[in-house]
C-alpha positions as CSV (number, residue, x, y, z in Angstrom):
1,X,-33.3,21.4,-21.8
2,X,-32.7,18.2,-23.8
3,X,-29.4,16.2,-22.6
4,X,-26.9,16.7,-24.7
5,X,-25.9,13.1,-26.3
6,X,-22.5,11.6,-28.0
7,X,-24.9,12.2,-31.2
8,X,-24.7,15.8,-31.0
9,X,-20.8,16.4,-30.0
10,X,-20.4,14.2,-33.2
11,X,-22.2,16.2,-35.1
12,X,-21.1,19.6,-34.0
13,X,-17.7,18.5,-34.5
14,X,-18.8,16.8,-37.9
15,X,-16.7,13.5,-36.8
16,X,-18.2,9.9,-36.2
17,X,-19.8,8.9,-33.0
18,X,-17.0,6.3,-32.9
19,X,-14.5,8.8,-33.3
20,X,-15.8,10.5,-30.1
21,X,-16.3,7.4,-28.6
22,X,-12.7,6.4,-29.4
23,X,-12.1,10.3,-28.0
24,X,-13.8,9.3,-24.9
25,X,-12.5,6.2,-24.2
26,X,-8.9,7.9,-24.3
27,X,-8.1,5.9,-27.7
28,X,-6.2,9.1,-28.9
29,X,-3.9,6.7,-31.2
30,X,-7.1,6.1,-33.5
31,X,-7.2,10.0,-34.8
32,X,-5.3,13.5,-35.6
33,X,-4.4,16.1,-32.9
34,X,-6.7,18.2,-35.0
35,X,-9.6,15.9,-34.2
36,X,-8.8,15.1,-30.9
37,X,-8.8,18.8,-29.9
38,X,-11.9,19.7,-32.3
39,X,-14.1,17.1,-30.1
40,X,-12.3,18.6,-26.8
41,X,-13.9,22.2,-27.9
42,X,-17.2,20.6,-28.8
43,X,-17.4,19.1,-25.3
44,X,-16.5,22.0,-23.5
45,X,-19.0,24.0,-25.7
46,X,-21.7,21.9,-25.4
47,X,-20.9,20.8,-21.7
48,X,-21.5,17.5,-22.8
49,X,-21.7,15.3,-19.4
50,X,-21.1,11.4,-20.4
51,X,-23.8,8.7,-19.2
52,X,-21.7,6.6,-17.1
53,X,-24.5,4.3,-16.0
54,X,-25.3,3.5,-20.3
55,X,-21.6,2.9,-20.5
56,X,-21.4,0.6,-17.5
57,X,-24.0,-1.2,-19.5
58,X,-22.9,-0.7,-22.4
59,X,-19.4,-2.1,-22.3
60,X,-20.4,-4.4,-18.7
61,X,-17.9,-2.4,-17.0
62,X,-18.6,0.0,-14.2
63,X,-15.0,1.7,-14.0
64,X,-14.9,1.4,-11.1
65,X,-12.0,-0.4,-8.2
66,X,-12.0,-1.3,-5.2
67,X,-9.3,-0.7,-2.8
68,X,-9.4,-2.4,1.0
69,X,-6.8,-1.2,3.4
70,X,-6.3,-2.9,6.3
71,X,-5.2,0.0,8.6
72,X,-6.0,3.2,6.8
73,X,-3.6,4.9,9.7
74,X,-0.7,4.1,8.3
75,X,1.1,6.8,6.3
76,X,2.4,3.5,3.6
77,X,-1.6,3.2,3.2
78,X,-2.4,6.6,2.5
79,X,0.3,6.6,0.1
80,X,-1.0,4.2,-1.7
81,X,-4.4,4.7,-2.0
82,X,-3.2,8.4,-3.4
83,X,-0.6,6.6,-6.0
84,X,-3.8,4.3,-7.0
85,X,-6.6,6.8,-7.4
86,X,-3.8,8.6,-9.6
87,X,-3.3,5.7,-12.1
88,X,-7.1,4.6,-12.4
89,X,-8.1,8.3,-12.9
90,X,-5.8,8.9,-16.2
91,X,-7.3,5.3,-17.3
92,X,-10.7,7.1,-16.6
93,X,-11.8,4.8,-13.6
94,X,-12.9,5.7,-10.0
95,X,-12.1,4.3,-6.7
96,X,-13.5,3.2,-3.7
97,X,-11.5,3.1,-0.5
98,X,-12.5,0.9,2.4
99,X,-10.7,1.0,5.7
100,X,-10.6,-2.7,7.4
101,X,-9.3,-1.4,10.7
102,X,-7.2,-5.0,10.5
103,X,-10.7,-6.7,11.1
104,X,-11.3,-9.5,9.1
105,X,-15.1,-9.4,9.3
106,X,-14.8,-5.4,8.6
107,X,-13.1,-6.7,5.4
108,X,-15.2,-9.5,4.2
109,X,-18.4,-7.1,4.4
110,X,-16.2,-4.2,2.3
111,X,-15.4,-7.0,-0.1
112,X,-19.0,-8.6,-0.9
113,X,-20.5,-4.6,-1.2
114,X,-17.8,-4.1,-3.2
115,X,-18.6,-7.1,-5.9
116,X,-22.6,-6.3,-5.0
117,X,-21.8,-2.9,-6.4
118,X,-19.9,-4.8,-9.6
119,X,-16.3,-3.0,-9.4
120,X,-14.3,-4.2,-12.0
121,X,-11.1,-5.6,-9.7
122,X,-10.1,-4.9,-5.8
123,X,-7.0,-4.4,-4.6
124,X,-7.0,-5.6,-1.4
125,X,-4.2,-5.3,2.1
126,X,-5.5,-8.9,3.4
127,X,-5.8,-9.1,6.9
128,X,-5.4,-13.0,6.3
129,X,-8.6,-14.0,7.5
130,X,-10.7,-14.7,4.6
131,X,-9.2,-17.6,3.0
132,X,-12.8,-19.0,1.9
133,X,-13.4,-15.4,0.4
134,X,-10.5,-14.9,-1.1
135,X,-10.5,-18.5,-2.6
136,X,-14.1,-17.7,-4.2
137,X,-12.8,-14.5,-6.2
138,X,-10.3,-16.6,-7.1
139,X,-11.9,-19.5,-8.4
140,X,-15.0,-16.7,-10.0
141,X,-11.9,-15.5,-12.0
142,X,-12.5,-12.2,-10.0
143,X,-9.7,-9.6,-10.7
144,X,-7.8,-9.4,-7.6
145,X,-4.2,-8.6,-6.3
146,X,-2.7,-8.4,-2.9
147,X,-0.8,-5.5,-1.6
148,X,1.7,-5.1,1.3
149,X,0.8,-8.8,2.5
150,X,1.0,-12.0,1.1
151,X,-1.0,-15.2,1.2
152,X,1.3,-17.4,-0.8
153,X,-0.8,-20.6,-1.0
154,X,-3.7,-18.9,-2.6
155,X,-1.1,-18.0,-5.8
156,X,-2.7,-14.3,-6.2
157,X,-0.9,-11.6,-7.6
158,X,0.7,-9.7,-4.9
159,X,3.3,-6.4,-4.5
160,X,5.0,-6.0,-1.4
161,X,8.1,-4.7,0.1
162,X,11.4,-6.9,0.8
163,X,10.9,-7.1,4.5
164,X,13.8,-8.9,5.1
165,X,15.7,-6.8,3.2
166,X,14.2,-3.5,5.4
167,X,15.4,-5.1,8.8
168,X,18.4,-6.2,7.6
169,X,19.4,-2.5,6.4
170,X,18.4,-1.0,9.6
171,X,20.7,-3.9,11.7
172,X,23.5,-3.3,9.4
173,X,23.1,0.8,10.2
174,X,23.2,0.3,13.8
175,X,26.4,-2.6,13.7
176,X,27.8,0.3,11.5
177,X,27.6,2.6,14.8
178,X,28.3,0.2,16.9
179,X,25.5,-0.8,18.3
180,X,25.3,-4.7,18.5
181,X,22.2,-5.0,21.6
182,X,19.0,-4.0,19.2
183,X,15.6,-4.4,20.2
184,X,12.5,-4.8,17.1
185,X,9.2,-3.9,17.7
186,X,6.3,-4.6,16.0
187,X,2.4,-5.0,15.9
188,X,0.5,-7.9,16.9
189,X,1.4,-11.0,14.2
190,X,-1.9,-12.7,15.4
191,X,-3.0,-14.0,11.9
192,X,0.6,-14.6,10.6
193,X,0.4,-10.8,9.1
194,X,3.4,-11.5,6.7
195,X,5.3,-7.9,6.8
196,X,5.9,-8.1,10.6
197,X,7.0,-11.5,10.7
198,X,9.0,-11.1,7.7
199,X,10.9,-8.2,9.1
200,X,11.7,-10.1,12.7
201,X,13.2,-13.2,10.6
202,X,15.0,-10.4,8.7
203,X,15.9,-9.0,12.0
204,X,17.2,-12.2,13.6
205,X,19.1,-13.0,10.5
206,X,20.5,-9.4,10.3
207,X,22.2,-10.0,13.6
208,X,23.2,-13.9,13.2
209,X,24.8,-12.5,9.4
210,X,27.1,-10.2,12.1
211,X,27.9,-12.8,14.3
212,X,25.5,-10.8,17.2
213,X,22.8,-14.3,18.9
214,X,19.8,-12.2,18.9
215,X,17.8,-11.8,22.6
216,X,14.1,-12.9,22.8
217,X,13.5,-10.4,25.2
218,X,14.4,-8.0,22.4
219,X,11.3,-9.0,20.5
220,X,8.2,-7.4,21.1
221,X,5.4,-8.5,19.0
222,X,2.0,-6.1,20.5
223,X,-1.3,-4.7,20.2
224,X,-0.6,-0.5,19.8
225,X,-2.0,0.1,23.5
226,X,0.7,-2.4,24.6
227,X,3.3,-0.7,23.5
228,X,4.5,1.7,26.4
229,X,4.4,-1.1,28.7
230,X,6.7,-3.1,25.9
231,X,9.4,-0.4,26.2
232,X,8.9,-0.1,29.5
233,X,9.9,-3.9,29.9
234,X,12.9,-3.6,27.7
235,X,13.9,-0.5,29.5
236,X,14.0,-2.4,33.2
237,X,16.1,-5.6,31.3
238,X,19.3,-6.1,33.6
239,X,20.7,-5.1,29.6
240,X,18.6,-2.8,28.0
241,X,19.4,-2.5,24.4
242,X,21.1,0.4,22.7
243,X,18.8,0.5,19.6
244,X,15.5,-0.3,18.9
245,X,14.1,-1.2,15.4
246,X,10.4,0.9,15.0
247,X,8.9,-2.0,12.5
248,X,6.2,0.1,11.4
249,X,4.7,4.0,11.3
250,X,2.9,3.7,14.3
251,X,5.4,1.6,16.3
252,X,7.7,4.4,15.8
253,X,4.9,7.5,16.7
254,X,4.4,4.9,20.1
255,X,8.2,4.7,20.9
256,X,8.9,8.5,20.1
257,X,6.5,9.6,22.0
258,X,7.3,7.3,25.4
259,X,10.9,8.7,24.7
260,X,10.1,12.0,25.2
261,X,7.4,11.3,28.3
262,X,10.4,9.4,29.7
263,X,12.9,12.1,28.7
264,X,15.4,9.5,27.3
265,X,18.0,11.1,24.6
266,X,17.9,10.1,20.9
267,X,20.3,8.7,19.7
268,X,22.7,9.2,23.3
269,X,20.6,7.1,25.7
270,X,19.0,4.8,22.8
271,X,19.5,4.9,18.9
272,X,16.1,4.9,16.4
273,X,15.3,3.7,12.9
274,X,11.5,3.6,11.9
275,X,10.4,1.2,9.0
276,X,8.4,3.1,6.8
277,X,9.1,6.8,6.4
278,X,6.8,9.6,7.9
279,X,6.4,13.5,7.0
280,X,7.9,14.2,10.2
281,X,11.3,12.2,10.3
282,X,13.0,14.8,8.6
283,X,12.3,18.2,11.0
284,X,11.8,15.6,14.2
285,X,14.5,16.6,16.6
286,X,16.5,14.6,16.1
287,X,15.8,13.6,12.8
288,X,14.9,10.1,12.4
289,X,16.4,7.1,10.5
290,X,13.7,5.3,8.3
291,X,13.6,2.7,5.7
292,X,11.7,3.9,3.0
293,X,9.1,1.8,0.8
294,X,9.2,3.1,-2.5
295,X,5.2,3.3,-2.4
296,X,4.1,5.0,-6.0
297,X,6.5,2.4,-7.6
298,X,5.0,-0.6,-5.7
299,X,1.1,1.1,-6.3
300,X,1.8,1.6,-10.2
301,X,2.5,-2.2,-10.4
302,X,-0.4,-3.3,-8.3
303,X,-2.5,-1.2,-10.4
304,X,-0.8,-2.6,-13.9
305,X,-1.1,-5.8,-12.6
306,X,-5.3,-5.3,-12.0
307,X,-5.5,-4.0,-14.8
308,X,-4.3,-6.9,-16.9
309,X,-6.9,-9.0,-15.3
310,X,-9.5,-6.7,-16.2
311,X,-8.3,-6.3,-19.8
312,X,-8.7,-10.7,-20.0
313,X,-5.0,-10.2,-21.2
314,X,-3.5,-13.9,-21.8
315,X,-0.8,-14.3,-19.7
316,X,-2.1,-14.0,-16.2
317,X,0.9,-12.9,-13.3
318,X,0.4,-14.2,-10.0
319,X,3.9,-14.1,-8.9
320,X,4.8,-11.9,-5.3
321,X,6.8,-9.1,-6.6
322,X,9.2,-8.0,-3.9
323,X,10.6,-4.3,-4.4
324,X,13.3,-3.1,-2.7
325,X,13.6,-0.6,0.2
326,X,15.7,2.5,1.1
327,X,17.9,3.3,3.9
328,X,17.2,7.4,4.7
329,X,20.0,8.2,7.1
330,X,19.4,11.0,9.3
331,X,20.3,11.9,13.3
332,X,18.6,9.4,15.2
333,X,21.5,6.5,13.9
């Protein structure tokens, strides 16, 4: 059978082509609810299957993002790239996901497939590696925007979470309960990986802001397979801590899990907040304290932000947007 063409819906619903094109392109603003669901019928009638390739060239747009996570484990990540592929869908774009495992040269190959395969704009979860890369986007006038991490000398757009702010609302929780000997842990900050390091200066100033001088060996910094024998350092300290600040997803599955290998009592023997929440924290026993991102809110701006590139619109943001985290109290503190 011969492919059914734009020509024919138009026709069959005896409107313009540039009425179904309008139709198409989600332009519903440029015609009547009557038309809009005439052309609806006519394409479900006809099955009329768009060429996406003849619009790609049409318009030099291939509708399509990119999105490169550093560490696709994380539930923040997943989040995202769910909150994303919602946004671009309704604006009738795809997505393409690439998972950087935190490996810079991982993420520079994602990155030059990705503008080989001519996406419109990437969001990317820098692992801080690239600078020449990201530089070259730049200066190509490349939509781009940062997410989760910042670079600030490059001056890229960029949504992240207050990670001061995060620490500092877990230390105040456990001062509250007071607990004044806190522990943080975090992944390695090899490559100056802005969240981490962000959340222990929020951690150290947390504790100074309550009077409490703040113990270097209460600050592990650690590849994930380090992190038992991390706790287990803190744990044989002449004065192990009371509390210990989780200061991701994964630091917090690591320490609940050496807690119950260990059979140490949450919150009797030691009291836990996680930064980021997880699906579990609320039916974990106990439940668990986290500071929440708030991730669809943080992915919807990203997404605006790409877009706004993409669309050539005049004023171009490339501020770092902060947003602000939540305290979810629960059993654990």
């Amino acid at each position: 059978m011969k492919p059914i063409t734009i020509t024919d819906v138009a026709n069959h619903a005896k409107v313009s082509k540039s009425t179904v094109s309008q139709y198409l392109n989600k332009r519903y603003e440029y015609m009547s609810e009557k038309t809009r669901r005439k052309i609806e019928a006519t394409i479900e009638e006809l099955n009329y299957q768009p060429n996406i390739l003849a619009r790609s060239l049409k318009q030099k747009s291939t509708y399509t993002i990119g999105v490169v996570v550093a560490n696709i484990l994380h539930t923040f990540s997943t989040q995202v790239i769910r909150a994303i592929e919602n946004y671009f869908y309704e604006h009738g774009f795809h997505i393409i996901v690439c998972n950087a495992d935190d490996n810079p040269e991982k993420e520079k190959n994602y990155i030059e497939m990705l503008r080989a395969k001519q996406v419109d704009g990437i969001i990317i979860f820098p692992t801080g590696d690239n600078l020449d890369l990201y530089k070259r986007m730049k200066s190509d006038q490349f939509p781009i925007v940062f997410m989760d991490r910042t670079i600030e000398e490059l001056n890229v757009a960029t949504v992240m979470l207050d990670n001061q702010l995060a620490a500092q609302l877990a230390v105040d929780r456990f001062v509250e309960k007071g607990i004044e000997n806190i522990a943080i842990i975090t992944t390695s900050i090899i490559r100056d990986i802005s969240p981490r390091i962000e959340r222990i200066q929020g951690y150290k100033a947390a504790l100074l802001s309550h009077g409490i001088a703040f113990n270097s060996e209460y600050i592990k910094t650690v590849n994930i397979d380090e992190i038992p024998a991390a706790l287990s350092e803190i744990f044989d300290l002449e004065k192990r801590p009371q509390a210990i600040l989780a200061g991701n997803d994964i630091v917090l599955n690591e320490v609940l899990r050496y807690m119950k290998k260990h059979r140490i009592t949450i919150p009797d023997d030691i009291a836990i907040i996680g930064i980021d929440d997880v699906p579990y924290a609320s039916f974990y026993t106990p439940t668990i304290t986290t500071i929440d991102q708030p991730a669809i809110e943080m992915s919807n701006l990203a997404a605006e932000l790409l877009m706004s590139q993409i669309n050539k619109e005049e004023t171009k943001d490339t501020s770092v947007h902060r947003l602000k985290p939540t305290l979810l109290m629960r059993d654990s503190c």
